[in-house]
Biopython code that builds the backbone (N, CA, C, O; Angstrom):
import numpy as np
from Bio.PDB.StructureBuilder import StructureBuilder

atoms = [
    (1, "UNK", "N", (5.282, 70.865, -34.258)),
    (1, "UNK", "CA", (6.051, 70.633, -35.459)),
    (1, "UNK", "C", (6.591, 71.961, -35.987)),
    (1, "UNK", "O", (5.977, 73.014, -35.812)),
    (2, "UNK", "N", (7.866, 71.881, -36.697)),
    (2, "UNK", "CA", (8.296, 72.691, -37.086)),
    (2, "UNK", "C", (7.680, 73.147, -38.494)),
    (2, "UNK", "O", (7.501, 72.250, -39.318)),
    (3, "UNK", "N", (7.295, 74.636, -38.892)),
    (3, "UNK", "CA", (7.149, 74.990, -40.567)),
    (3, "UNK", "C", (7.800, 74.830, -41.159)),
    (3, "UNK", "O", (8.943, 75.283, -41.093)),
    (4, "UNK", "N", (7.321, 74.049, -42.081)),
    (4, "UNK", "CA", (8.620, 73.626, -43.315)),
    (4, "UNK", "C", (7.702, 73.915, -44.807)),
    (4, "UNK", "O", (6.473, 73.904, -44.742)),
    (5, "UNK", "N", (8.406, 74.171, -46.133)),
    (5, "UNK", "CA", (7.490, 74.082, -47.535)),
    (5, "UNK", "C", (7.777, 72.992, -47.450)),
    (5, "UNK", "O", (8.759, 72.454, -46.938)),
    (6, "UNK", "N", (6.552, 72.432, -48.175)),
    (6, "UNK", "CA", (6.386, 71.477, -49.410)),
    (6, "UNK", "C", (6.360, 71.390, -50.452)),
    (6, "UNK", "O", (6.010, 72.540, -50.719)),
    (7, "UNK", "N", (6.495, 70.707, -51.766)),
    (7, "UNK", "CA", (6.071, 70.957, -53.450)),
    (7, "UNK", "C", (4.812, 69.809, -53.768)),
    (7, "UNK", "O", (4.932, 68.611, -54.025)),
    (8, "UNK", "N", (3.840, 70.457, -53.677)),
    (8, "UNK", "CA", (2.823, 69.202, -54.154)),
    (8, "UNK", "C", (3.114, 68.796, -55.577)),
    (8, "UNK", "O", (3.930, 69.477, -56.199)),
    (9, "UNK", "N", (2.553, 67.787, -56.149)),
    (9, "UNK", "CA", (2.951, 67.175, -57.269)),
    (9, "UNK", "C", (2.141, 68.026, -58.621)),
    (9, "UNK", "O", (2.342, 67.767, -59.808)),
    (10, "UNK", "N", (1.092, 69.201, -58.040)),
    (10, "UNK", "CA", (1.182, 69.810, -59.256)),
    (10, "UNK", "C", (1.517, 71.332, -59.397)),
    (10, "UNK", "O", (0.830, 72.199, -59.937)),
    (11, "UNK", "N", (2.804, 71.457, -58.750)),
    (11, "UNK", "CA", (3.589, 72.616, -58.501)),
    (11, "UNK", "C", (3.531, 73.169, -57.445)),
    (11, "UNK", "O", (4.667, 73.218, -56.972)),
    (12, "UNK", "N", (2.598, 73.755, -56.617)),
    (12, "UNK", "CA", (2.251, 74.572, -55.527)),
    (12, "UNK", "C", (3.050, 74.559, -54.800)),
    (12, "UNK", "O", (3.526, 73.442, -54.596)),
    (13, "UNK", "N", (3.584, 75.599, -54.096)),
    (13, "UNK", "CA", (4.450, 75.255, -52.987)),
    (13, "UNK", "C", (3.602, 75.744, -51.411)),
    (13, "UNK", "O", (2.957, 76.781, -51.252)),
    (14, "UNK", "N", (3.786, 74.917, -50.629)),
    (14, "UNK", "CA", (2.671, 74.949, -49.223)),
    (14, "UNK", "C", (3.764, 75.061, -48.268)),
    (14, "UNK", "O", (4.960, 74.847, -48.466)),
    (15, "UNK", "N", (3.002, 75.535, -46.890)),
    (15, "UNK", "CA", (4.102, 75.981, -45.777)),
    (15, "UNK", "C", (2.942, 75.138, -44.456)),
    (15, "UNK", "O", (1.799, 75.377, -44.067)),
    (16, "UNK", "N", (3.963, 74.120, -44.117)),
    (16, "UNK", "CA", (2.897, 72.754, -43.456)),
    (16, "UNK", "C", (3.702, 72.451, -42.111)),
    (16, "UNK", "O", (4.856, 72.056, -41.941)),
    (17, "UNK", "N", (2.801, 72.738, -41.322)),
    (17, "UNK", "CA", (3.120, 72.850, -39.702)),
    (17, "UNK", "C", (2.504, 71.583, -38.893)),
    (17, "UNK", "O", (2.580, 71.265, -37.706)),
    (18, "UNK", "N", (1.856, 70.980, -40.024)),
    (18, "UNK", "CA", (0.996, 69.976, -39.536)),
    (18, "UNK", "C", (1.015, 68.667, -40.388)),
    (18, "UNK", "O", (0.898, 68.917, -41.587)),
    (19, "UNK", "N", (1.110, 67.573, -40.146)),
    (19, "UNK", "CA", (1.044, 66.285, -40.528)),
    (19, "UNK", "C", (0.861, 66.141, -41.509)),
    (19, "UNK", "O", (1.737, 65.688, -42.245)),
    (20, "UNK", "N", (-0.706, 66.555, -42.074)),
    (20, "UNK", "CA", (-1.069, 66.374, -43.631)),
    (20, "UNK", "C", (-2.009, 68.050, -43.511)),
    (20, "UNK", "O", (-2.584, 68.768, -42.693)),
    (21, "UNK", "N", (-1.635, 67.969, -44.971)),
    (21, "UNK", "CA", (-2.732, 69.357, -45.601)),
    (21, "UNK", "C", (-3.422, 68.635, -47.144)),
    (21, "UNK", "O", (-3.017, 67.611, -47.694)),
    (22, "UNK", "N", (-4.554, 69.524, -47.588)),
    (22, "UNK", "CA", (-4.716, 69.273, -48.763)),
    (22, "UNK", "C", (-4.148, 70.376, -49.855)),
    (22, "UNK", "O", (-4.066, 71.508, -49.378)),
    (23, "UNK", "N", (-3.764, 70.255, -51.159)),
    (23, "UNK", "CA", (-3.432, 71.095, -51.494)),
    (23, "UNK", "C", (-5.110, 71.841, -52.579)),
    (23, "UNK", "O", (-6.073, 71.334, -53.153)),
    (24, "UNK", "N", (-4.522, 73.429, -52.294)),
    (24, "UNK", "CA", (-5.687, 74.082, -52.617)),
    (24, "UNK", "C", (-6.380, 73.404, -54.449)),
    (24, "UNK", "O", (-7.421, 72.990, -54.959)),
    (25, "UNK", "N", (-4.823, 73.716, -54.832)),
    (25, "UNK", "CA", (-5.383, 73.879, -56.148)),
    (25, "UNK", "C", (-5.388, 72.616, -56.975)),
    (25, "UNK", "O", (-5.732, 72.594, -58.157)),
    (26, "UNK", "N", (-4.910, 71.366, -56.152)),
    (26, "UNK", "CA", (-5.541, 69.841, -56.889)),
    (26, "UNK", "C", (-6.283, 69.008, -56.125)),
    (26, "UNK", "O", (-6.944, 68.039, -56.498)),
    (27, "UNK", "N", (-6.088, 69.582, -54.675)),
    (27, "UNK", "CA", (-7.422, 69.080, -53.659)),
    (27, "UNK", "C", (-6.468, 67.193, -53.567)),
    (27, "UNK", "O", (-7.054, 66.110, -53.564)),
    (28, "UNK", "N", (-5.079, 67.398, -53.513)),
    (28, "UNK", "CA", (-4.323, 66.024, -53.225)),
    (28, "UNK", "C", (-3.979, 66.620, -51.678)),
    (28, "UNK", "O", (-4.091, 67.743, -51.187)),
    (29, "UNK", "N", (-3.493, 65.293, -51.135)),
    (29, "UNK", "CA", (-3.189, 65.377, -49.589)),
    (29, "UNK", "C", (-1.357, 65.737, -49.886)),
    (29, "UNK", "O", (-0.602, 65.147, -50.659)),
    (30, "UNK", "N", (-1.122, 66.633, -49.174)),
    (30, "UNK", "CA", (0.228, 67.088, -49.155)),
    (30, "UNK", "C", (0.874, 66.575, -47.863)),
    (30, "UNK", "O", (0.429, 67.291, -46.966)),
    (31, "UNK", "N", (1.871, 65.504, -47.255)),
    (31, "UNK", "CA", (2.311, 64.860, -46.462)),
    (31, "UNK", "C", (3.656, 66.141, -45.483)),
    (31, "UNK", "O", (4.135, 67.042, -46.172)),
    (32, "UNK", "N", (3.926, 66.077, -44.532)),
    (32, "UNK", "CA", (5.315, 66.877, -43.817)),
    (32, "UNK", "C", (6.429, 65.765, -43.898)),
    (32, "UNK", "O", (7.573, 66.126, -43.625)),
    (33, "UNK", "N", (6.187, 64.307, -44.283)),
    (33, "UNK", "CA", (7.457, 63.709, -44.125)),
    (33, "UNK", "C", (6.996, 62.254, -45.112)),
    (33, "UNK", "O", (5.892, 62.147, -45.646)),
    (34, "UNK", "N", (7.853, 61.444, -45.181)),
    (34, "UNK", "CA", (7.452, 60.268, -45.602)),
    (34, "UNK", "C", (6.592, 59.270, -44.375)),
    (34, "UNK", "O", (5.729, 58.400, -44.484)),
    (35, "UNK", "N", (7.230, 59.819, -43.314)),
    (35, "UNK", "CA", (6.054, 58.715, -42.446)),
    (35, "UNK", "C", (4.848, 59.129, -41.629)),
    (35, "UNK", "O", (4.277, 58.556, -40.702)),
    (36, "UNK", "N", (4.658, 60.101, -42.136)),
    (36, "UNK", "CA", (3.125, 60.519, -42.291)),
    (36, "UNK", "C", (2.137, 60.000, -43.481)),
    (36, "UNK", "O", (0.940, 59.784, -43.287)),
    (37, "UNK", "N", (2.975, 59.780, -45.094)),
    (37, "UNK", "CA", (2.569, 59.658, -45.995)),
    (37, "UNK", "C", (2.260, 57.717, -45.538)),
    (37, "UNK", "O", (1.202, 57.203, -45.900)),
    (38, "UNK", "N", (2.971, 57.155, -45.009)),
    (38, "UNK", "CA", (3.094, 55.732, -44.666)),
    (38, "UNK", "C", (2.231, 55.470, -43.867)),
    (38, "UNK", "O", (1.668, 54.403, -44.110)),
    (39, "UNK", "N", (1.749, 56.194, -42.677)),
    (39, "UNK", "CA", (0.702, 56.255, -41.771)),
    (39, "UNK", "C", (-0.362, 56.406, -42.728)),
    (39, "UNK", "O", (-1.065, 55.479, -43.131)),
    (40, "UNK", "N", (-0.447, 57.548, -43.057)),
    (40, "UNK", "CA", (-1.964, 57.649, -44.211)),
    (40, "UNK", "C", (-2.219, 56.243, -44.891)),
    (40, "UNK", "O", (-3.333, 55.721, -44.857)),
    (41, "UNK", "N", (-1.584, 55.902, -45.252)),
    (41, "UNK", "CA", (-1.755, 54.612, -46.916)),
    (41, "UNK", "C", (-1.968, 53.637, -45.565)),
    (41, "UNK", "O", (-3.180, 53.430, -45.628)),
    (42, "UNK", "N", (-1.498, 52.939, -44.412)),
    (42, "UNK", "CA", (-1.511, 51.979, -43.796)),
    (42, "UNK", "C", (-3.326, 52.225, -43.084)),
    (42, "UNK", "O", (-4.193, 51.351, -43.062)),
    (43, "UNK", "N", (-3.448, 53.504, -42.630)),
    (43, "UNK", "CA", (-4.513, 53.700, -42.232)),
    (43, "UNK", "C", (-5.979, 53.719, -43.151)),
    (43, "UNK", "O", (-7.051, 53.874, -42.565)),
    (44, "UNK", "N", (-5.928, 53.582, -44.326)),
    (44, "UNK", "CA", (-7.084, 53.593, -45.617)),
    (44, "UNK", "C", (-6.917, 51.858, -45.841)),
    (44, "UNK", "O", (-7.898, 51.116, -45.872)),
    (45, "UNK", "N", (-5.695, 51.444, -45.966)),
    (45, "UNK", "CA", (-5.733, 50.146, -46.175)),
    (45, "UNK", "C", (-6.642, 49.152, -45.061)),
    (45, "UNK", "O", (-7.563, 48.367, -45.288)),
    (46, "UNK", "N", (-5.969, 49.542, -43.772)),
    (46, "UNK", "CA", (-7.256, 48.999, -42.596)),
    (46, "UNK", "C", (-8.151, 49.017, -42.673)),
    (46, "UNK", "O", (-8.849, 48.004, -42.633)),
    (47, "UNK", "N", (-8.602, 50.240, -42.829)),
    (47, "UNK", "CA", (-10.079, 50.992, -42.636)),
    (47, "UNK", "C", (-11.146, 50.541, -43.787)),
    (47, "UNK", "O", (-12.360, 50.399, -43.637)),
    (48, "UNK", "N", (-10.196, 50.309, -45.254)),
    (48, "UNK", "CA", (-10.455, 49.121, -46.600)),
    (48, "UNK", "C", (-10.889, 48.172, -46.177)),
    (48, "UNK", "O", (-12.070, 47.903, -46.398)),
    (49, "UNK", "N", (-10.039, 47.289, -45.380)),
    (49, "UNK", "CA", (-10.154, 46.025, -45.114)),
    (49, "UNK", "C", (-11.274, 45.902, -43.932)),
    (49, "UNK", "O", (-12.290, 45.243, -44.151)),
    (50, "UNK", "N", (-11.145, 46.312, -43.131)),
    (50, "UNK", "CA", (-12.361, 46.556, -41.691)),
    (50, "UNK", "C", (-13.621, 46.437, -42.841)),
    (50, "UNK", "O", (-14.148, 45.348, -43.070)),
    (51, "UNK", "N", (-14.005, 47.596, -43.481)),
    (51, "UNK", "CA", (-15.026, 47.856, -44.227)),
    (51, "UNK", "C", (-15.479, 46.169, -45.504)),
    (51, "UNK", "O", (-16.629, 45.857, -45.813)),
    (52, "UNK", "N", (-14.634, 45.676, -45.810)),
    (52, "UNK", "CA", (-14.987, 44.604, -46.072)),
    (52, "UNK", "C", (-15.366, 43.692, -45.756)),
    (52, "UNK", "O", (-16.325, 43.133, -46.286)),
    (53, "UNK", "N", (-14.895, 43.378, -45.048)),
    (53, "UNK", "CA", (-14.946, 42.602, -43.633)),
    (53, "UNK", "C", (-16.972, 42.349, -42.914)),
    (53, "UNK", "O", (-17.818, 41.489, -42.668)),
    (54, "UNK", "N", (-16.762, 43.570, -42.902)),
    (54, "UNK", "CA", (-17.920, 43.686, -42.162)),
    (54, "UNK", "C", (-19.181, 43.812, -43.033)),
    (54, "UNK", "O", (-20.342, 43.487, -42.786)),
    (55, "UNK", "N", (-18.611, 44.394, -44.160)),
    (55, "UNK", "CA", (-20.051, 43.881, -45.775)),
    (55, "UNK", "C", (-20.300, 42.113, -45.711)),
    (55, "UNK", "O", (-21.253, 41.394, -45.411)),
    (56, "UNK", "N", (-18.544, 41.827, -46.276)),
    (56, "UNK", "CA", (-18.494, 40.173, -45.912)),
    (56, "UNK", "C", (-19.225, 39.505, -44.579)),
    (56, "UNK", "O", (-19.816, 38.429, -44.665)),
    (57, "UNK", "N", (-19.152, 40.065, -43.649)),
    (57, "UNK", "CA", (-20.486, 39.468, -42.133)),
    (57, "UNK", "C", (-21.937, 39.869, -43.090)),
    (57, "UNK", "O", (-22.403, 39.096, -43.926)),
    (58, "UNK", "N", (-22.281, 40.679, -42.900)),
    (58, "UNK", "CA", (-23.590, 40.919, -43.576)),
    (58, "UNK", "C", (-24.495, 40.059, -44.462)),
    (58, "UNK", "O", (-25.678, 39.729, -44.387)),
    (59, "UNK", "N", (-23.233, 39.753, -45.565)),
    (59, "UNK", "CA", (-23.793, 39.224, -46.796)),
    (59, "UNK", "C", (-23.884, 37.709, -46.258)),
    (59, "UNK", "O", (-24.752, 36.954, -46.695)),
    (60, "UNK", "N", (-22.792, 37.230, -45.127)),
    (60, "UNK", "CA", (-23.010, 36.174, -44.843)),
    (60, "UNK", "C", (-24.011, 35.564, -43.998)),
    (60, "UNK", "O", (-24.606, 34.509, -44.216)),
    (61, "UNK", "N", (-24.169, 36.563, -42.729)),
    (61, "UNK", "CA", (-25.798, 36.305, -42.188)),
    (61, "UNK", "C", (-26.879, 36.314, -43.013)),
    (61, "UNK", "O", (-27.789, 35.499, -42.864)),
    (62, "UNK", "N", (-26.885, 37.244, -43.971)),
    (62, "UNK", "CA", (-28.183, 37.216, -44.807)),
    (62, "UNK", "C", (-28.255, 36.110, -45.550)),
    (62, "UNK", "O", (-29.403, 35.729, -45.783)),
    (63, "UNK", "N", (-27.259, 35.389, -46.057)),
    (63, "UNK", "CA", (-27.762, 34.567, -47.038)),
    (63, "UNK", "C", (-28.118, 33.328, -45.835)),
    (63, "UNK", "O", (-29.308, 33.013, -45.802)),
    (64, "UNK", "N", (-27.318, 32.697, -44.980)),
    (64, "UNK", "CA", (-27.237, 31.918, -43.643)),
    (64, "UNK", "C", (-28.948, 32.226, -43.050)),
    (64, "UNK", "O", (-29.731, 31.298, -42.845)),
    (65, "UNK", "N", (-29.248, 33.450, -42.873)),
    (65, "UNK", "CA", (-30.282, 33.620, -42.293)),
    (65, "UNK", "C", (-31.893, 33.888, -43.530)),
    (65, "UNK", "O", (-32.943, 33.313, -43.246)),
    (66, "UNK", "N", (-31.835, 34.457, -44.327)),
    (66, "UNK", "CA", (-32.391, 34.376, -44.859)),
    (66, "UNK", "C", (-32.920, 33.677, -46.545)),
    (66, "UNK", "O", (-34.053, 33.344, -46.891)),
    (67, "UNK", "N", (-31.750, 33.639, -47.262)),
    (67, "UNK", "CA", (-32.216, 32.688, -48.329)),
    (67, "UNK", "C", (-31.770, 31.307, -48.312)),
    (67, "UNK", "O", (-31.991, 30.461, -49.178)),
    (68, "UNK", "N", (-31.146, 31.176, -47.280)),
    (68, "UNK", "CA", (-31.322, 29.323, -47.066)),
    (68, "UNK", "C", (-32.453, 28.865, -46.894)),
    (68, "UNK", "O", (-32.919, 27.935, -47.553)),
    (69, "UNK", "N", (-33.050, 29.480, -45.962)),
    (69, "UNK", "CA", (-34.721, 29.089, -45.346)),
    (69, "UNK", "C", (-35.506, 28.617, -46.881)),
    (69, "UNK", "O", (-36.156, 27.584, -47.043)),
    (70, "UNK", "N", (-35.230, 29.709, -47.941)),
    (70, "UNK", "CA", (-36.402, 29.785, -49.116)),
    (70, "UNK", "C", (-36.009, 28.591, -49.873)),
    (70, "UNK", "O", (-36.848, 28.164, -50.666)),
    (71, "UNK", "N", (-34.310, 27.654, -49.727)),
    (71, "UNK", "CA", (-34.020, 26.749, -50.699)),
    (71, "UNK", "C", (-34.052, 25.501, -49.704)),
    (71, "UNK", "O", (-32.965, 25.193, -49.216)),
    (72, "UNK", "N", (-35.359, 24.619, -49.286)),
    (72, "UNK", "CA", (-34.695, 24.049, -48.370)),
    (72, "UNK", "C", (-33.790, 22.530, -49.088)),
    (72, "UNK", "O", (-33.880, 22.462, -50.314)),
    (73, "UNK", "N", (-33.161, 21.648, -48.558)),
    (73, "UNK", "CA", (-32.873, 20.902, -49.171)),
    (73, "UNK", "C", (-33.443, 19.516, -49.348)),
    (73, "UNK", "O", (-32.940, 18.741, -50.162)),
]
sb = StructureBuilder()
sb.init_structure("model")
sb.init_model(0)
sb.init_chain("A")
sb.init_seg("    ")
for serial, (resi, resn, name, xyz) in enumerate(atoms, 1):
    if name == "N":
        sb.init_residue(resn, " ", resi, " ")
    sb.init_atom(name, np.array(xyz, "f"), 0.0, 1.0, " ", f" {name:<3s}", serial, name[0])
structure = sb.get_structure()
């Protein structure tokens, strides 16, 4: 990739050779383009949803496996 600045959103100006940086002095992710910034947000949203997902299995074996047994009908 080519060096290019950036302006993070609380002034700083950064010199970003690479995809994403953080910026020093608000500790926000500083993007090189908009579809890096689009990749990021699509990739937390998955990784959101995966992570639910798989609490949602959990909570559902446990109750399936274990507090049905204690209520029987």
């Amino acid at each position: 990739m080519e060096s290019r600045e950036v302006r993070c959103t609380c002034g700083r100006t950064l010199r970003l050779s690479t995809p994403l940086l953080r910026c020093e002095g608000c500790g926000r992710n500083v993007f090189y383009d908009d579809s890096e910034r689009r990749r990021h947000r699509t990739s937390v949203a998955v990784t959101t949803v995966l992570m639910l997902a798989a609490f949602g299995l959990v909570a559902y074996l446990f109750i399936e496996m274990v507090a049905v047994p204690f209520f029987p009908r």
